[in-house]
N, C-alpha and C positions, 0 to 999 in steps of 0.2 A: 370659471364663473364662481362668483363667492356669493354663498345665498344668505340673506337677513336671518329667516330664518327657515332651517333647511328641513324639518320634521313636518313640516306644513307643507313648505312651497316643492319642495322637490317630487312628491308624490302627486301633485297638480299641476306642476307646472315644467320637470325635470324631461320628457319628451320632447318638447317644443325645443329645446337648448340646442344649437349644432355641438355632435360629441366633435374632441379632436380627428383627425384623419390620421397621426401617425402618434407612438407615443415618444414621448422625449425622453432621450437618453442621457443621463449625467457623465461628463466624460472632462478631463485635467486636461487643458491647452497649454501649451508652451507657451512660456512669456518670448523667447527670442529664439532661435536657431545655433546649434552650438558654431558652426562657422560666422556667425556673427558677434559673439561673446566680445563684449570688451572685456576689456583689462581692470581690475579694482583700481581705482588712484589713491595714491597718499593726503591728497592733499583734501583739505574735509569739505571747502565749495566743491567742489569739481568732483567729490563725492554727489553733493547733494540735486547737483547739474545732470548724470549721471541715471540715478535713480528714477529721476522726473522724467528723463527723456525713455527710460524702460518701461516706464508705468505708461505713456504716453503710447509706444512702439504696442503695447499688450492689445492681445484681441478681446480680454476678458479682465474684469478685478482678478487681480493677485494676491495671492497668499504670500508672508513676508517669505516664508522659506524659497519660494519660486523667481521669487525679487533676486535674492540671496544667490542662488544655484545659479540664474542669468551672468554670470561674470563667468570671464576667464581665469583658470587656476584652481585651487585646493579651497572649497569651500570649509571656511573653520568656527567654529563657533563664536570668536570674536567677533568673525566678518559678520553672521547671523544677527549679534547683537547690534554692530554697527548701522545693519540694513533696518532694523529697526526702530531703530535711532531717527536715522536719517526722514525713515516714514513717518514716521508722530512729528518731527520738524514739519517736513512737507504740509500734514495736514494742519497743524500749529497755524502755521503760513498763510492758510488756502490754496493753498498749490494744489494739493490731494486731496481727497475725501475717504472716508470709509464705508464699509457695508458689513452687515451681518449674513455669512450664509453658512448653515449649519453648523453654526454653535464658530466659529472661525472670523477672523475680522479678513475681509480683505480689502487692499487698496485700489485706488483706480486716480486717475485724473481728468475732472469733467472735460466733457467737450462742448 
């Protein structure tokens, strides 16, 4: 709950609030499964085809390095740059969108 304002209302009103029941744990999800890694392609659609369908597969917004590491093969810092490349297209696009979480852009594709 986010209080107007909270130096007033919480000391009158902060009992009455249901507290949560467990606390939430921050925890890194895998965007893909390494047995499912594709392969990077050369070619720059089929890049970009690629990406959207991994951003899509994600149980969570993505960070571009986690976009990146999702392929099969030697992640290299070109590819890093390329992945995010490909992400500022996508949300260029509408394809993708962004989000801020701690201080971090990550990606997602609405559903």
């Amino acid at each position: 709950m986010r209080w107007l304002r909270p130096d007033y209302q919480i000391p009158r009103l902060g009992a009455k609030v249901a507290q949560p029941a467990e606390e939430q744990i921050e925890a890194e999800l895998p965007v893909l499964d390494i047995k499912d890694a594709p392969k990077w392609p050369a070619d720059a659609l089929d890049q970009i085809r690629i990406v959207r369908d991994v951003l899509a597969r994600a149980p969570a917004p993505a960070l571009p390095d986690a976009v990146a590491a999702s392929f099969g093969g030697r992640l290299t810092p070109k590819r890093r740059a390329r992945v995010e490349q490909v992400l500022e297209t996508l949300v260029a696009t509408g394809a993708a969108r962004t989000g801020q979480l701690d201080g971090a852009t990550h990606y997602f594709v609405p559903r």
